[in-house]
C-alpha positions as CSV (number, residue, x, y, z in Angstrom):
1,X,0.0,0.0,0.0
2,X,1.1,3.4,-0.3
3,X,2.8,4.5,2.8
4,X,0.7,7.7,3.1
5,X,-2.5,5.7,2.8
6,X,-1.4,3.1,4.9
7,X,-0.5,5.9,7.8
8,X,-4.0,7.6,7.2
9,X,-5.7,4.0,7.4
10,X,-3.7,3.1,10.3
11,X,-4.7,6.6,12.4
12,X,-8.6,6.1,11.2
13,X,-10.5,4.7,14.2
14,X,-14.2,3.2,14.3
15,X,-15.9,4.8,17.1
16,X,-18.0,2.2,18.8
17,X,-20.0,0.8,21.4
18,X,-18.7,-2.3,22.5
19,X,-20.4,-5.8,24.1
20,X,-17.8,-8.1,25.7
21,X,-20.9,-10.8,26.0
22,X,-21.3,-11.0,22.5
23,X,-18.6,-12.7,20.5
24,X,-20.1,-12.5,17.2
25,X,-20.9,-9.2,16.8
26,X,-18.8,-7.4,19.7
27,X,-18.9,-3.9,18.8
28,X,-21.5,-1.7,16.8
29,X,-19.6,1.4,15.4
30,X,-21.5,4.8,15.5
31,X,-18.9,6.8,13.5
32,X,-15.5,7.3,12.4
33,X,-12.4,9.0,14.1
34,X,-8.5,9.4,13.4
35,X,-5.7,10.0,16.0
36,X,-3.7,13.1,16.1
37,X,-1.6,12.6,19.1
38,X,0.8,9.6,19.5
39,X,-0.9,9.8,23.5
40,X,-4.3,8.9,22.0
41,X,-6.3,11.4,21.4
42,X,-8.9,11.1,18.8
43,X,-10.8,13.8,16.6
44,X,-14.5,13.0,15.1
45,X,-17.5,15.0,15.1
46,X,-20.0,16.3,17.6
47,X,-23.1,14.5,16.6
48,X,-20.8,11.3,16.4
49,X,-19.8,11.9,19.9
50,X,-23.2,12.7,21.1
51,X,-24.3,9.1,19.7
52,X,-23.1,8.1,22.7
53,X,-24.4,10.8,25.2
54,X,-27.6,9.9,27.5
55,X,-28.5,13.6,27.0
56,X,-28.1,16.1,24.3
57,X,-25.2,18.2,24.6
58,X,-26.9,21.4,24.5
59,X,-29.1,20.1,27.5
60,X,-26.2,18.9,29.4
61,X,-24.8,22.5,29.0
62,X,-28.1,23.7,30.1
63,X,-28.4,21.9,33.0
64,X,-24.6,22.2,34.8
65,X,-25.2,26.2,34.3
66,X,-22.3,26.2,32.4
67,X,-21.9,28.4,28.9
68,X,-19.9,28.2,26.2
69,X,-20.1,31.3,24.5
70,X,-16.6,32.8,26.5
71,X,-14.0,30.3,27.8
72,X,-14.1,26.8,27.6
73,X,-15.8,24.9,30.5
74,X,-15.8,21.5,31.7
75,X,-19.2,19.5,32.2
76,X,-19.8,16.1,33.4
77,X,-22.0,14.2,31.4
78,X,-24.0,10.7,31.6
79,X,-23.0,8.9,28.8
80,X,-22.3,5.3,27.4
81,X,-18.0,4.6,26.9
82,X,-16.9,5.0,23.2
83,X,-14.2,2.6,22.0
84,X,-11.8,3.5,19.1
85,X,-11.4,0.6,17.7
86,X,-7.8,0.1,15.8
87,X,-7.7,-2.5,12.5
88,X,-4.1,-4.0,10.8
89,X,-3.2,-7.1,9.0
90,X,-3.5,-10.4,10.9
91,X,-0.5,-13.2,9.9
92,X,-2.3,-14.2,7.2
93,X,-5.5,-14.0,4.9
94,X,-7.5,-14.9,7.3
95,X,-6.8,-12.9,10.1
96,X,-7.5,-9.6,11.2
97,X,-6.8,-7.5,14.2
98,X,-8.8,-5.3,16.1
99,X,-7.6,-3.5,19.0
100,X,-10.6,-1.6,20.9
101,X,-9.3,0.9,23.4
102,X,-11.5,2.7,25.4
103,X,-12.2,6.3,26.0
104,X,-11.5,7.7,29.0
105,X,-13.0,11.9,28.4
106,X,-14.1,13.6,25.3
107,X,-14.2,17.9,24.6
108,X,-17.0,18.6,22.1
109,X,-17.4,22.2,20.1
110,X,-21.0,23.8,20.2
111,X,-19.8,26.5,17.1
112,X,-18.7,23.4,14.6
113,X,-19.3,20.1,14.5
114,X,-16.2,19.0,15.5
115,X,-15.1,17.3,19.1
116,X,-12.4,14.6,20.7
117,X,-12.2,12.3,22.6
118,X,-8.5,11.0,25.0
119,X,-7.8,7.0,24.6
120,X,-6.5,5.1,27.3
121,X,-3.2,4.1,27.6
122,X,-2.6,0.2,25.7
123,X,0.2,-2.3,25.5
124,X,-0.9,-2.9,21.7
125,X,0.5,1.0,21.4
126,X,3.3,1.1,23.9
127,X,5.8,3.7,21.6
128,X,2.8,5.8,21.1
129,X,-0.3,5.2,19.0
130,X,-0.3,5.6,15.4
131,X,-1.8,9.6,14.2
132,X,-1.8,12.4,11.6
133,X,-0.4,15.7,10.8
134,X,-2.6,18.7,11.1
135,X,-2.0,20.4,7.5
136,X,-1.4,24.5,7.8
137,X,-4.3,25.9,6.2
138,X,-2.6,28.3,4.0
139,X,-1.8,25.2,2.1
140,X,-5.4,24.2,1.1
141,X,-7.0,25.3,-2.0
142,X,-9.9,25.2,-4.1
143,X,-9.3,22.1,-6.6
144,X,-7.1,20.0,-4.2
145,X,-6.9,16.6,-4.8
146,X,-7.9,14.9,-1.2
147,X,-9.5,11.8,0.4
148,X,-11.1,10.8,3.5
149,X,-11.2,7.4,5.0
150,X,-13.5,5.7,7.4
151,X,-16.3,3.6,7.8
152,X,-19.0,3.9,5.8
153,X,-22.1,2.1,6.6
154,X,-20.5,0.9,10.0
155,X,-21.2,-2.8,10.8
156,X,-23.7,-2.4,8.1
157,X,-21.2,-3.2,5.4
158,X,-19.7,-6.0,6.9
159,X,-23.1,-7.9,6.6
160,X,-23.5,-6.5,2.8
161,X,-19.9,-7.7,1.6
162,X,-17.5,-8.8,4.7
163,X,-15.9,-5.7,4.7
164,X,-15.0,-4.6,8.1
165,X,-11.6,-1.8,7.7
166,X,-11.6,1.5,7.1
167,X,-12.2,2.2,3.5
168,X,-11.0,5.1,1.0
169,X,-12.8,7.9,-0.7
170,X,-11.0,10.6,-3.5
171,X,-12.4,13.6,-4.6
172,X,-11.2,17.2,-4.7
173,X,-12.1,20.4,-2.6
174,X,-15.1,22.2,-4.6
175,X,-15.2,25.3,-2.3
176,X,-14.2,26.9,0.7
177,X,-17.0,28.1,2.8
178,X,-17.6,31.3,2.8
179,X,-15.1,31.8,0.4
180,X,-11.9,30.8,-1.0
181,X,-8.9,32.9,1.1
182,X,-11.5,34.2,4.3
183,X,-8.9,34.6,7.0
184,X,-8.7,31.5,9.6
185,X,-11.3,32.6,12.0
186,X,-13.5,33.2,9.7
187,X,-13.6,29.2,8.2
188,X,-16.9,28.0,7.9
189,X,-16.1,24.2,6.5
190,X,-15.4,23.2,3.1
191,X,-17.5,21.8,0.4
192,X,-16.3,18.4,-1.3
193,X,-16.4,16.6,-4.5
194,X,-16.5,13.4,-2.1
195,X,-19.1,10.4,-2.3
196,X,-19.7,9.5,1.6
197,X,-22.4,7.8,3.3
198,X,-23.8,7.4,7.1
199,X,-20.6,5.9,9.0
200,X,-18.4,8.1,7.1
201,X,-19.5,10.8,9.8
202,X,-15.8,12.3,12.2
203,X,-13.1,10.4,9.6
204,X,-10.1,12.4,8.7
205,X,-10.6,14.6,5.1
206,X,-6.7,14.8,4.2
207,X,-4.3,15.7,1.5
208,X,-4.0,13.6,-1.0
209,X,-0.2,14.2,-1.7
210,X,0.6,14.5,2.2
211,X,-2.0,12.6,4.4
212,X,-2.1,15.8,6.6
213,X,-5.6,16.5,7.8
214,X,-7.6,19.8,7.9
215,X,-11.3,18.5,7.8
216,X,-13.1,16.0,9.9
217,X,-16.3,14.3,7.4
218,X,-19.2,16.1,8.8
219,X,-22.4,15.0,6.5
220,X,-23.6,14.9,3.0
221,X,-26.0,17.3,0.6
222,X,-29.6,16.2,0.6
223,X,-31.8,17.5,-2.3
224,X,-35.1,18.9,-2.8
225,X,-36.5,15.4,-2.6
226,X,-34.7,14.7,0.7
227,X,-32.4,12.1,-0.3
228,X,-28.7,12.8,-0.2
229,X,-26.8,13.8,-3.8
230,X,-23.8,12.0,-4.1
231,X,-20.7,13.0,-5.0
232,X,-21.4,16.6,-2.3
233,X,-20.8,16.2,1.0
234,X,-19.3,18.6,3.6
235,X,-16.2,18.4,5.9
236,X,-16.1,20.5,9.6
237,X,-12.5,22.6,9.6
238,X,-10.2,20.8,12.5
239,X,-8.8,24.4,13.1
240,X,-11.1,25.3,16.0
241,X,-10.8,21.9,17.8
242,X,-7.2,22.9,19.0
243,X,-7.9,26.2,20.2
244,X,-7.7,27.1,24.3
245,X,-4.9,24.7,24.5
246,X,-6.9,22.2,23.7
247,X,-5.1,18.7,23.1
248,X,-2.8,20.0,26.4
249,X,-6.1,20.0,28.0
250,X,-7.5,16.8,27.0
251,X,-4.2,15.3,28.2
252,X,-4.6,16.6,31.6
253,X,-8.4,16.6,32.4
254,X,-9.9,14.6,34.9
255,X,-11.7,11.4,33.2
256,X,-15.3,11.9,33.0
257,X,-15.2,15.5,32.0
258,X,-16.4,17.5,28.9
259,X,-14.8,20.9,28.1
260,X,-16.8,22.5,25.9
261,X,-15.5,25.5,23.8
């Protein structure tokens, strides 16, 4: 494989819930995720983190009497444990491996849909787990050749054709939202020439040249007959996940916390 598709496929996560009791189907994935941090820490998007969450997380924001519309906060939150589940090549063609670690905190954003969530440590990943480069975003353009990888489909896919790793998707960068060259703070998200599905939802969007990330797969285009067009979908901008400090943040919050910023 090439090795910059093989690094991207190794840092791209399923996000699941997982069932010791049930050997034959031990884990259902909700969403996608990639590493960006060799100490575990995993980006995806909001709504894939709040599949896990007992409450919304605008109600859970509600009812500590925190707000996020200054500095970050930290709220505890009642939810089930995600598991980032890690795939690579067995010792032969019939083996595959999956590592599931489990999450021990997650930080969610309430302005994009964008959030993370900190792994716990794992003897599978003892020098550090596998993760990607943030690309600058003075280097991405209008007409850039990029991918995203992840799991479209979830479990779903496995039943359909016995599929169970992270899968690629190419396509190029039709626009920049708002606009093509808005300053940083400004960044909206970016519009794709991308086909993605349900699944597909917090994978890494990445150039294709590179591997570096700048966009997290956020959701597809639905048309006037509410089905979604394929070939458009949208990706969140990573940017404002590592503002505040962020990642230094995750690293040294309590487990069981959720900053919000």
């Amino acid at each position: 494989m090439n090795p910059i598709l093989q690094r991207v496929k190794h840092s791209t996560v399923a996000l699941a819930l997982f069932d010791e009791g049930n050997s034959k189907r031990p884990f259902n994935i909700i969403g996608s995720g990639f590493c960006v941090h060799p100490r575990g820490i995993v980006v995806t998007c909001e709504h894939v983190l709040s599949g896990f969450m007992k409450k919304p997380l605008a109600q859970a924001i509600s009812e500590s009497g925190s707000s996020s519309s200054t500095s970050p906060t930290q709220v505890p939150i009642d939810t089930a444990v995600p598991y980032a589940v890690f795939f690579f090549p067995g010792h032969s063609s019939e083996e595959l491996i999956a590592i599931p670690v489990r999450a021990t905190m997650g930080m969610a954003k309430t302005d994009h849909d964008v959030g993370m969530i900190r792994l716990e440590s794992h003897k599978a990943f003892q020098k550090g787990f596998p993760f990607l480069e943030i690309a600058p975003y003075a280097e991405i353009h209008e007409g850039d050749e990029i991918g995203t990888c992840g799991f479209p489909l979830g479990t779903y896919l496995y039943d359909q054709i016995g599929t169970i790793t992270s899968s690629f998707t190419k396509g190029i960068i039709s626009s920049i939202i708002p606009a093509h060259g808005v300053p940083l703070q400004y960044l909206k998200g970016f519009q794709l020439n991308l086909v993605a599905t349900h699944g597909n939802s917090g994978g890494p969007v990445f150039r294709y040249d590179s591997g570096n990330v700048f966009g997290t797969l956020e959701r597809g285009v639905v048309g006037r007959d509410g089905n979604l067009i394929q070939g458009l979908s949208v990706a969140a901008p990573i940017y404002p996940v590592f503002e505040h400090d962020t990642v230094k943040r995750m690293l040294n919050a309590p487990t069981g916390q959720l900053p919000v910023a």
